[in-house]
Backbone atoms as SQL, in Angstrom:
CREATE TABLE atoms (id INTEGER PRIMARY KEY, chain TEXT, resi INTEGER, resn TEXT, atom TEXT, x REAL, y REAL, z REAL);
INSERT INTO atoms VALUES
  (1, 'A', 1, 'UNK', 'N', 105.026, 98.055, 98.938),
  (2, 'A', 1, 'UNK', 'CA', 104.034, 99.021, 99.374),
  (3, 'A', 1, 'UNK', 'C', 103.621, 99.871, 98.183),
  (4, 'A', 2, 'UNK', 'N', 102.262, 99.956, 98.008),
  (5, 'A', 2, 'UNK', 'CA', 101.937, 100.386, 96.642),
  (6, 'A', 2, 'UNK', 'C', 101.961, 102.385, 97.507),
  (7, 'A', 3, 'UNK', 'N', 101.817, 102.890, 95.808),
  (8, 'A', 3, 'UNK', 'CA', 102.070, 104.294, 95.970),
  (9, 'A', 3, 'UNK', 'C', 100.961, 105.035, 96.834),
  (10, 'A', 4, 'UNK', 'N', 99.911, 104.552, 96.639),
  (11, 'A', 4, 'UNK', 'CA', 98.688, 105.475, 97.497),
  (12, 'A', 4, 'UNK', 'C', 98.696, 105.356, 99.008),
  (13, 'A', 5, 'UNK', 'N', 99.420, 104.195, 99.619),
  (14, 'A', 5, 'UNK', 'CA', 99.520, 104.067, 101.270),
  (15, 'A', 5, 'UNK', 'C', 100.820, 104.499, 101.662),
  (16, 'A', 6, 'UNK', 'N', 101.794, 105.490, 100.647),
  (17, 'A', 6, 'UNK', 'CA', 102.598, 106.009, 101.064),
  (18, 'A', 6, 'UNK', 'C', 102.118, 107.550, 101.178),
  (19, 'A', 7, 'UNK', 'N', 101.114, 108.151, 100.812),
  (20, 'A', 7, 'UNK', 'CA', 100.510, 109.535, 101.104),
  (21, 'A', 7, 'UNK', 'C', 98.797, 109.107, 102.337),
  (22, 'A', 8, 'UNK', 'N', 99.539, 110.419, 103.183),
  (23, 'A', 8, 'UNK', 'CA', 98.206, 109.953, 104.291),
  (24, 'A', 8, 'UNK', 'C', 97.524, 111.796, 104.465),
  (25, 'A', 9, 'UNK', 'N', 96.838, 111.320, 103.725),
  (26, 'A', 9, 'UNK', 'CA', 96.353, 113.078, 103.996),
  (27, 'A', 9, 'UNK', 'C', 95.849, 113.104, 105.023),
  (28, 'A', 10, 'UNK', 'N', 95.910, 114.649, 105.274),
  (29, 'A', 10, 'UNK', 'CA', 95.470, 115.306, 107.005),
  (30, 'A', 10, 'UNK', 'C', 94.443, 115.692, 106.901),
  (31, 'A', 11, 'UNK', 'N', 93.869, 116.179, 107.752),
  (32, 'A', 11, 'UNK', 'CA', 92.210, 116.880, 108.385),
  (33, 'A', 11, 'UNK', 'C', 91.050, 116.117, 107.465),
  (34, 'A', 12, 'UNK', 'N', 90.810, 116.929, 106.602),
  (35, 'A', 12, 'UNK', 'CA', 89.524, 115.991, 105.962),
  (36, 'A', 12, 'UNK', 'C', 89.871, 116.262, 104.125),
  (37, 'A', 13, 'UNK', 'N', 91.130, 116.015, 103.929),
  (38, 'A', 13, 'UNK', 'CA', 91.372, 115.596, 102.637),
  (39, 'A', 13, 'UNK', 'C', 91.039, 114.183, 102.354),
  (40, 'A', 14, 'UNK', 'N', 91.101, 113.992, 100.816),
  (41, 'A', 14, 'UNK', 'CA', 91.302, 112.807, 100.191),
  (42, 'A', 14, 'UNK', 'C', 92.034, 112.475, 99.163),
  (43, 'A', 15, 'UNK', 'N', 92.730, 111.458, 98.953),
  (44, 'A', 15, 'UNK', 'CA', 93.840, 111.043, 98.086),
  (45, 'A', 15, 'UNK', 'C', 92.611, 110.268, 96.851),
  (46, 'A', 16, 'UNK', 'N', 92.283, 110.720, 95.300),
  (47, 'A', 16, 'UNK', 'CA', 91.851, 110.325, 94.640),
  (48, 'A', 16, 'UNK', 'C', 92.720, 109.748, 93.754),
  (49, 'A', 17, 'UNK', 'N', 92.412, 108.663, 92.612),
  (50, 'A', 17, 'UNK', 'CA', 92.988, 108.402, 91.642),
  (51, 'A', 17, 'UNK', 'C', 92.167, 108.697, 90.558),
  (52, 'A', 18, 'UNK', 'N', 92.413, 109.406, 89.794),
  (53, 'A', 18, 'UNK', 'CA', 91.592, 109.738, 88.407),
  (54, 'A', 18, 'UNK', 'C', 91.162, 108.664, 87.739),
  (55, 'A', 19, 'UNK', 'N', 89.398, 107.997, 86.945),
  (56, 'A', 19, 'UNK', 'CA', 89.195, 107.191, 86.288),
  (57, 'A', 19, 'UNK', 'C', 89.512, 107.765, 84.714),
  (58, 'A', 20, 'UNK', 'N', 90.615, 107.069, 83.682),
  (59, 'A', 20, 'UNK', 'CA', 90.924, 107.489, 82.534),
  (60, 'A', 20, 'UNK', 'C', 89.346, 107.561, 81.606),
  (61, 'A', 21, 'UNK', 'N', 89.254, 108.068, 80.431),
  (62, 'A', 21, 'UNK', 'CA', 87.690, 108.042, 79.999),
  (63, 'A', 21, 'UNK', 'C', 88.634, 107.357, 78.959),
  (64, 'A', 22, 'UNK', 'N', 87.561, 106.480, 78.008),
  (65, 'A', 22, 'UNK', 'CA', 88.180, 105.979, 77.026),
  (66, 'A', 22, 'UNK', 'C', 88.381, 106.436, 76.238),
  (67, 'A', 23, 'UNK', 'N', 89.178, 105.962, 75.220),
  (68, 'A', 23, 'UNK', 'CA', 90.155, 106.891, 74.135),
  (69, 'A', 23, 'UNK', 'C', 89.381, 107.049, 73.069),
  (70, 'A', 24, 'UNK', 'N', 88.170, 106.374, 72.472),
  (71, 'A', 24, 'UNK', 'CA', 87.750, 105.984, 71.289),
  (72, 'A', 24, 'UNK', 'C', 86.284, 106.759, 71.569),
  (73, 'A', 25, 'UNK', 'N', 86.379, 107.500, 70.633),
  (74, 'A', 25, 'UNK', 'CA', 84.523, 108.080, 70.731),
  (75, 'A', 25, 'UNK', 'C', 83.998, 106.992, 70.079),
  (76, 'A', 26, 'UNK', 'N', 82.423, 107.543, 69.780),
  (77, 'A', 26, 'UNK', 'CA', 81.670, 107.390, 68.444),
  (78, 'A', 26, 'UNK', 'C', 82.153, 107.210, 67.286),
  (79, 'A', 27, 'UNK', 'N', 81.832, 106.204, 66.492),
  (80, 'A', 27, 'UNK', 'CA', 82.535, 106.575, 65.044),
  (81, 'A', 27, 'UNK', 'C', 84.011, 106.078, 64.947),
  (82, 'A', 28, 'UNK', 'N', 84.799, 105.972, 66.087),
  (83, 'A', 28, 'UNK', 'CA', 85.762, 105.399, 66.033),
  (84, 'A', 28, 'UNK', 'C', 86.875, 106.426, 65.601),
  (85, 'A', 29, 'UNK', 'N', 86.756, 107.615, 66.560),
  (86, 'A', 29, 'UNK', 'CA', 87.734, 108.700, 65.941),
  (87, 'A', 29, 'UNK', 'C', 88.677, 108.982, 67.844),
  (88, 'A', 30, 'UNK', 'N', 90.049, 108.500, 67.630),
  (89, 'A', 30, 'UNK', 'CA', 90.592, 109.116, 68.380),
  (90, 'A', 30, 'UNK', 'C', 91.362, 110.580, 69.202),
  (91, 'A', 31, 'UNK', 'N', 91.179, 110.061, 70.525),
  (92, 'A', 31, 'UNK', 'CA', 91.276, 111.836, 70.958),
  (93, 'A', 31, 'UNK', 'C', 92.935, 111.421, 71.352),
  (94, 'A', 32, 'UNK', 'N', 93.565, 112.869, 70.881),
  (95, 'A', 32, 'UNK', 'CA', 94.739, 113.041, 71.569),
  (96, 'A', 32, 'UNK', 'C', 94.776, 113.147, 72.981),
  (97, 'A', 33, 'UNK', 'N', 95.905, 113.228, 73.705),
  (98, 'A', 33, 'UNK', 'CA', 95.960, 113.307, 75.007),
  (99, 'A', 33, 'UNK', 'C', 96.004, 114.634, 75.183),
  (100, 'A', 34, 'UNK', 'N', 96.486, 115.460, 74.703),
  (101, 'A', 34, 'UNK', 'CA', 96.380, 116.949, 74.362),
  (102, 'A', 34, 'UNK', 'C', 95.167, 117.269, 74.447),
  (103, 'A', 35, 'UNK', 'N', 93.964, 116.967, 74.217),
  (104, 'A', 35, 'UNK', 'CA', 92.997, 117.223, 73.754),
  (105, 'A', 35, 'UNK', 'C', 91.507, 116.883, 74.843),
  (106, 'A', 36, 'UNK', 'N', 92.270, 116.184, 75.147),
  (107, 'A', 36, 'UNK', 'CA', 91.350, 115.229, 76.507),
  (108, 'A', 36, 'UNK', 'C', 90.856, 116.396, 77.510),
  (109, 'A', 37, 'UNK', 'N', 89.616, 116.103, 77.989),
  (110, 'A', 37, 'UNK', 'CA', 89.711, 116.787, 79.370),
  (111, 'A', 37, 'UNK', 'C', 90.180, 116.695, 80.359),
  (112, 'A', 38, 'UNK', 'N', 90.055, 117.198, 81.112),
  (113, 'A', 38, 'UNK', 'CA', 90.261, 116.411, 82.959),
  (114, 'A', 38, 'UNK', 'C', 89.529, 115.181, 83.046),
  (115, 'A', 39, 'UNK', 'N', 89.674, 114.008, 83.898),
  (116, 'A', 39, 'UNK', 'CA', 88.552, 113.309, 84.116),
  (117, 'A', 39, 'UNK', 'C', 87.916, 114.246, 85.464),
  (118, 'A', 40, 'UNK', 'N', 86.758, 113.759, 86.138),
  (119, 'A', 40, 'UNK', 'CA', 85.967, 113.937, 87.204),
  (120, 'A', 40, 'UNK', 'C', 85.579, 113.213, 87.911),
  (121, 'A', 41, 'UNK', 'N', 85.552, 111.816, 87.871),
  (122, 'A', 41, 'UNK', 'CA', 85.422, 111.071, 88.304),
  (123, 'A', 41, 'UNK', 'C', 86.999, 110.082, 88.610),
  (124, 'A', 42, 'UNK', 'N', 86.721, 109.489, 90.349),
  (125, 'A', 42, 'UNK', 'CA', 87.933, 108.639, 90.558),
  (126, 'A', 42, 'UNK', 'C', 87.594, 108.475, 91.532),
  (127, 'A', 43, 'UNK', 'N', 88.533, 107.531, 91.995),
  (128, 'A', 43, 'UNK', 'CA', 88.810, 105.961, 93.304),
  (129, 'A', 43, 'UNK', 'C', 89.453, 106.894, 94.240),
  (130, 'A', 44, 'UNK', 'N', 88.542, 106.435, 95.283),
  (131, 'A', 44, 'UNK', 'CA', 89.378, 107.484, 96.545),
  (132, 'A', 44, 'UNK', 'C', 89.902, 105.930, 97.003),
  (133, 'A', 45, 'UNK', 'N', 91.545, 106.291, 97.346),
  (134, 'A', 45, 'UNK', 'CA', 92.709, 105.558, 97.435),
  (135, 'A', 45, 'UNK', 'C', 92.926, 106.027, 98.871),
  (136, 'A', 46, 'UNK', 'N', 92.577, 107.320, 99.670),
  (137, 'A', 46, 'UNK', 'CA', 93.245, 107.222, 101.134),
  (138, 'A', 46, 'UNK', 'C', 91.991, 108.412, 101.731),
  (139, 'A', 47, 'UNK', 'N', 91.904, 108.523, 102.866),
  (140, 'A', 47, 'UNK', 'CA', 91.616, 109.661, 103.539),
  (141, 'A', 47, 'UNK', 'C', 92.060, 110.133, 104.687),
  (142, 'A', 48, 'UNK', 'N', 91.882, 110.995, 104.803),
  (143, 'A', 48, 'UNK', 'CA', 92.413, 111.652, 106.349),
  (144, 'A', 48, 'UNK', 'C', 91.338, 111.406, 107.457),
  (145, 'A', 49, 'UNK', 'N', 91.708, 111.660, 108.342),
  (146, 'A', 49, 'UNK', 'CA', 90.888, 111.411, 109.902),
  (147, 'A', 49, 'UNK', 'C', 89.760, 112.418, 110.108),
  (148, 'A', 50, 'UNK', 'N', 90.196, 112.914, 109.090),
  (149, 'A', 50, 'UNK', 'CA', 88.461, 114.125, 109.578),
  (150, 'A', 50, 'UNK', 'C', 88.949, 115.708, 109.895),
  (151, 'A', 51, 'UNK', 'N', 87.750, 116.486, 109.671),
  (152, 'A', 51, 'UNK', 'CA', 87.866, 118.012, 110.276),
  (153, 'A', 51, 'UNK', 'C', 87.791, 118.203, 111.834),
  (154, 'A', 52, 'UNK', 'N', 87.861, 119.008, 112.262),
  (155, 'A', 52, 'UNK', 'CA', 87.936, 119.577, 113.849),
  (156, 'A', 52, 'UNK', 'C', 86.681, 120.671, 113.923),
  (157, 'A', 53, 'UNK', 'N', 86.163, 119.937, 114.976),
  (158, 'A', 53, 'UNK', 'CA', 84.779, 121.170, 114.793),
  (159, 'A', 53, 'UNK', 'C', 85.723, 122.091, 115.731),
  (160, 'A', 54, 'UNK', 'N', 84.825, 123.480, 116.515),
  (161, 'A', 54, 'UNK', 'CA', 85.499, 124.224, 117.251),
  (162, 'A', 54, 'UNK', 'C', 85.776, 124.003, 118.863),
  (163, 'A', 55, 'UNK', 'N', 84.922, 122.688, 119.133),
  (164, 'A', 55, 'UNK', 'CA', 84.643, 122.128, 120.393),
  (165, 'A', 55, 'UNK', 'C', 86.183, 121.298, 120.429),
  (166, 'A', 56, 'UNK', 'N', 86.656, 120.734, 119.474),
  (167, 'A', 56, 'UNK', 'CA', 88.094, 119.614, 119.683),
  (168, 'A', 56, 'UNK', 'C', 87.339, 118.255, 119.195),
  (169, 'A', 57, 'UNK', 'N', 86.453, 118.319, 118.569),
  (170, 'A', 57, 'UNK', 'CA', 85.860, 117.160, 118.366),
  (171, 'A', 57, 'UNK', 'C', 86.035, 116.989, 116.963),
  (172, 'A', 58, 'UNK', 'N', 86.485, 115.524, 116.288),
  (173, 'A', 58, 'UNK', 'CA', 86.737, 115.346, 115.178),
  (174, 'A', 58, 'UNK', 'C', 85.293, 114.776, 114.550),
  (175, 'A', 59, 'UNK', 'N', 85.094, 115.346, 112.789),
  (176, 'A', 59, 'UNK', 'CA', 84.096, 115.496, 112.533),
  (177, 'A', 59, 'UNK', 'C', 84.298, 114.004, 111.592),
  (178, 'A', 60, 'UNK', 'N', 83.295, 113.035, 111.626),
  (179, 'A', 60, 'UNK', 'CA', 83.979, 111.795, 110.593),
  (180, 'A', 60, 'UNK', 'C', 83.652, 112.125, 109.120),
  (181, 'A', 61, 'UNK', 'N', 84.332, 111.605, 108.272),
  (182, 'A', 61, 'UNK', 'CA', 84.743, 111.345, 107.194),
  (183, 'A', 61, 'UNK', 'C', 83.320, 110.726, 106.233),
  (184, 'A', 62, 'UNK', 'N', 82.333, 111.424, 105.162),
  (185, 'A', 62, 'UNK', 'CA', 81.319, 110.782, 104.852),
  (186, 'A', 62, 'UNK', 'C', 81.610, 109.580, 103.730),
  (187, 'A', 63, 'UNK', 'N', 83.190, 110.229, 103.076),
  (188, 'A', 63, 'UNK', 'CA', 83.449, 109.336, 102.073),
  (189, 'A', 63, 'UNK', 'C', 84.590, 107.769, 102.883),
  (190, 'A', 64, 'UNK', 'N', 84.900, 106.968, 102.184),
  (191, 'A', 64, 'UNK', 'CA', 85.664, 105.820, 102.475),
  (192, 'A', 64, 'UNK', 'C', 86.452, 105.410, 101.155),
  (193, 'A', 65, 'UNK', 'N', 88.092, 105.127, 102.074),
  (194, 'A', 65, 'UNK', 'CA', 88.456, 103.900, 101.009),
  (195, 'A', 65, 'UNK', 'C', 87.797, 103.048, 99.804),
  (196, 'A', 66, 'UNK', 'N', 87.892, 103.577, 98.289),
  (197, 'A', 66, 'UNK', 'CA', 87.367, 102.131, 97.250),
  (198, 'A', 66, 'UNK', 'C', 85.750, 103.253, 96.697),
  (199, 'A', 67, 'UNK', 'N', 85.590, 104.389, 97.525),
  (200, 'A', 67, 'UNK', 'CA', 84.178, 104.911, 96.718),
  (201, 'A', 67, 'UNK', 'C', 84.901, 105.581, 95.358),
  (202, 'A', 68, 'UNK', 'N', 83.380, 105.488, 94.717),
  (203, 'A', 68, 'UNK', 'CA', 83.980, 106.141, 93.072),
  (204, 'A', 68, 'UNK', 'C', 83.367, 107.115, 93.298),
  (205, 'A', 69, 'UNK', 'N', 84.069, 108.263, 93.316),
  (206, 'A', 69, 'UNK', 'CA', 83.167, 109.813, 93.337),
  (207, 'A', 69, 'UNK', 'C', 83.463, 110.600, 92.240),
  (208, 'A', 70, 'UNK', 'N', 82.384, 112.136, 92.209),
  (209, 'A', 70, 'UNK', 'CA', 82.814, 113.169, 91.084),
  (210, 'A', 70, 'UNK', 'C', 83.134, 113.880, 91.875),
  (211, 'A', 71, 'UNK', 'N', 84.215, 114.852, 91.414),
  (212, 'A', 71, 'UNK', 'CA', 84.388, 115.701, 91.611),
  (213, 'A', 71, 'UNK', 'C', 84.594, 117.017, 90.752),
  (214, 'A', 72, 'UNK', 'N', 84.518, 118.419, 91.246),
  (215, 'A', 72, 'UNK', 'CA', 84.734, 119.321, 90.685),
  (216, 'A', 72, 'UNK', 'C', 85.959, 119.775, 89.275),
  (217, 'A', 73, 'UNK', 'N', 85.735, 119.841, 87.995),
  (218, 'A', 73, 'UNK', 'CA', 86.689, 119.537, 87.134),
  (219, 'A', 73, 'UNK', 'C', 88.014, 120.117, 87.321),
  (220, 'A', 74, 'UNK', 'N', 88.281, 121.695, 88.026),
  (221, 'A', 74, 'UNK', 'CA', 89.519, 122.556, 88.044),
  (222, 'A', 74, 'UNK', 'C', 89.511, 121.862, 90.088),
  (223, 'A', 75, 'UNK', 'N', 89.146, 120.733, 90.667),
  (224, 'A', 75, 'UNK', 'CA', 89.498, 120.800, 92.283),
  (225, 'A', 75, 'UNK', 'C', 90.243, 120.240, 92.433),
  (226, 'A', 76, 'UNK', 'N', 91.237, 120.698, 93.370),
  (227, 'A', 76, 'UNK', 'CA', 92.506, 119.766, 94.274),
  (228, 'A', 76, 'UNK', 'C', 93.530, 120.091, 93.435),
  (229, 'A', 77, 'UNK', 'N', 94.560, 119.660, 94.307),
  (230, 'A', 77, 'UNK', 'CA', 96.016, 119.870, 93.371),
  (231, 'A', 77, 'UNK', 'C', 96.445, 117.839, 93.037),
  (232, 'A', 78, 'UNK', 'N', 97.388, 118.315, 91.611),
  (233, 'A', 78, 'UNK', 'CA', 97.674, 117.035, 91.242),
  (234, 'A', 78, 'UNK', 'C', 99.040, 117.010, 91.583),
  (235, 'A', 79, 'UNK', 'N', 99.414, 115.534, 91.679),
  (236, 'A', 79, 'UNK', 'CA', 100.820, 115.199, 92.419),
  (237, 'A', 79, 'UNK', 'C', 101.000, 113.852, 91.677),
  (238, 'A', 80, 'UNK', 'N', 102.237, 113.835, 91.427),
  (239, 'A', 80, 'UNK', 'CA', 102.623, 112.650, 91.129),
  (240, 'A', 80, 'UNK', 'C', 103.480, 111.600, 91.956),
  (241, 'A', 81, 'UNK', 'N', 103.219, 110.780, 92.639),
  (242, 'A', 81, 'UNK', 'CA', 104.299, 109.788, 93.940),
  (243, 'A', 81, 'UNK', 'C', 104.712, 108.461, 92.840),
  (244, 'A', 82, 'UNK', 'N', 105.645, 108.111, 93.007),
  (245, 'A', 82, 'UNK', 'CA', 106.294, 106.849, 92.526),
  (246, 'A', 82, 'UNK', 'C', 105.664, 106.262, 90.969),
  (247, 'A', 83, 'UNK', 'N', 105.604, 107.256, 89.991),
  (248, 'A', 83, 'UNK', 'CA', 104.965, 107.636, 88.708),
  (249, 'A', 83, 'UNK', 'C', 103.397, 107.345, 88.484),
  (250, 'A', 84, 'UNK', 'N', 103.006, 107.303, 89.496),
  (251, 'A', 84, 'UNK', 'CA', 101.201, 107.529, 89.860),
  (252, 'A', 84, 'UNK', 'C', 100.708, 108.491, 89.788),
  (253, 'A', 85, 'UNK', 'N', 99.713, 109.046, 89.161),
  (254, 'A', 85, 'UNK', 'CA', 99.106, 110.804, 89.416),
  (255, 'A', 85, 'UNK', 'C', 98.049, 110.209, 90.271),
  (256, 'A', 86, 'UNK', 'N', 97.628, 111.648, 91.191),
  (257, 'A', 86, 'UNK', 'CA', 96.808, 111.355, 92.146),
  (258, 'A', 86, 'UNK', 'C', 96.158, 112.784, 92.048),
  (259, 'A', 87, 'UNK', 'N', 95.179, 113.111, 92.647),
  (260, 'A', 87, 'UNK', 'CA', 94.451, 113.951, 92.990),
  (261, 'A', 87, 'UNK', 'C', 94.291, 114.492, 94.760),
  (262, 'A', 88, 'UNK', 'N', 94.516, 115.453, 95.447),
  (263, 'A', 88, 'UNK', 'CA', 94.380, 115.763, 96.739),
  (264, 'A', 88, 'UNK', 'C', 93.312, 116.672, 96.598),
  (265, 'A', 89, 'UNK', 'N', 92.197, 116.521, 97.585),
  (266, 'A', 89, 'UNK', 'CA', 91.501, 117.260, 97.378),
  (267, 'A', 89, 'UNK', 'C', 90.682, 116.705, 98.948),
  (268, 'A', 90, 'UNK', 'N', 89.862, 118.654, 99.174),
  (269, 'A', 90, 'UNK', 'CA', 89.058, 118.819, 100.520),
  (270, 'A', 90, 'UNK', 'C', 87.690, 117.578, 99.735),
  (271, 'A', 91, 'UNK', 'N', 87.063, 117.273, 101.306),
  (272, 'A', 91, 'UNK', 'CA', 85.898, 116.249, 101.293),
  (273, 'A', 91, 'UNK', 'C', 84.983, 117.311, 100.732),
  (274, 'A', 92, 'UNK', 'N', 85.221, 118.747, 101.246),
  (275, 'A', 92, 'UNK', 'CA', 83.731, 119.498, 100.026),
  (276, 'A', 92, 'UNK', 'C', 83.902, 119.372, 98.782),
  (277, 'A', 93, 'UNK', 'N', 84.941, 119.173, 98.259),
  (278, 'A', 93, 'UNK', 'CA', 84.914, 119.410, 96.963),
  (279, 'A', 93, 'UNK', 'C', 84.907, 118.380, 95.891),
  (280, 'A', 94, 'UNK', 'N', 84.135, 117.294, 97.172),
  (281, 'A', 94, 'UNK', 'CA', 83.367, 115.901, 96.655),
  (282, 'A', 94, 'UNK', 'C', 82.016, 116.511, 96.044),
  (283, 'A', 95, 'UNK', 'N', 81.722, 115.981, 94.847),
  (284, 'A', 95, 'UNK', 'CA', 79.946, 116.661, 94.456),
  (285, 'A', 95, 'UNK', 'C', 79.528, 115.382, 94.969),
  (286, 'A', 96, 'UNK', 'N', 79.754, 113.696, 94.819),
  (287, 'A', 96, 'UNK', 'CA', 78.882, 112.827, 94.692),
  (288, 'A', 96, 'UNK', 'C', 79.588, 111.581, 94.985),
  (289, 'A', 97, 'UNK', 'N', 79.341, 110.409, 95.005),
  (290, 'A', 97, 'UNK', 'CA', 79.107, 109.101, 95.171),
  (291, 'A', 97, 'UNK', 'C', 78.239, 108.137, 94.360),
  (292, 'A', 98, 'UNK', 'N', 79.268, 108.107, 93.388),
  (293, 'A', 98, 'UNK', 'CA', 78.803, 107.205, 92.373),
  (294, 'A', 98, 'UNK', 'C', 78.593, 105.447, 92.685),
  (295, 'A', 99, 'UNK', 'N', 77.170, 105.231, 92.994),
  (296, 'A', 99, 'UNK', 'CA', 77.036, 103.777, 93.075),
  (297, 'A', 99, 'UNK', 'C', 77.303, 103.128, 92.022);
């Protein structure tokens, strides 16, 4: 059982995996890891079942399993499960849907 179907987030979170940016600029000058940014972009790996409007009615989910989205650079908390980093983070604090 791989690491991402062992976390099932609740209400209307999502379990992201960060896309690494490549190591090599222009010119051929490497960046430390120190030095790197956050990425913003990543693979949503799980989601939760949705928000609760105030009626009891669950609100669905706009993102899915396998989309590549951006997100906000300082959003969600990071976690590490079975030496995987992951990203948790609310469905608002999706900006996009990268086709």
């Amino acid at each position: 059982m791989s690491a991402a179907k062992k976390i099932q987030p609740l209400a209307d979170r999502v379990v992201v995996m960060a896309l690494e940016e490549t190591e090599q600029m222009r010119g051929g000058l490497y960046i430390p890891d120190t030095a790197k940014e956050k990425p913003q972009e990543g693979e949503i790996v799980a989601v939760g079942p949705g928000k609760m409007n105030d009626d009891g009615d669950r609100i669905p989910m706009e993102v899915e399993v396998g989309d590549r989205v951006l997100y906000g650079k300082y959003s969600g908390t990071e976690v590490k499960v079975v030496g995987d980093d992951y990203l948790i983070l609310r469905e608002s604090d999706i900006l996009a849907i990268v086709n």
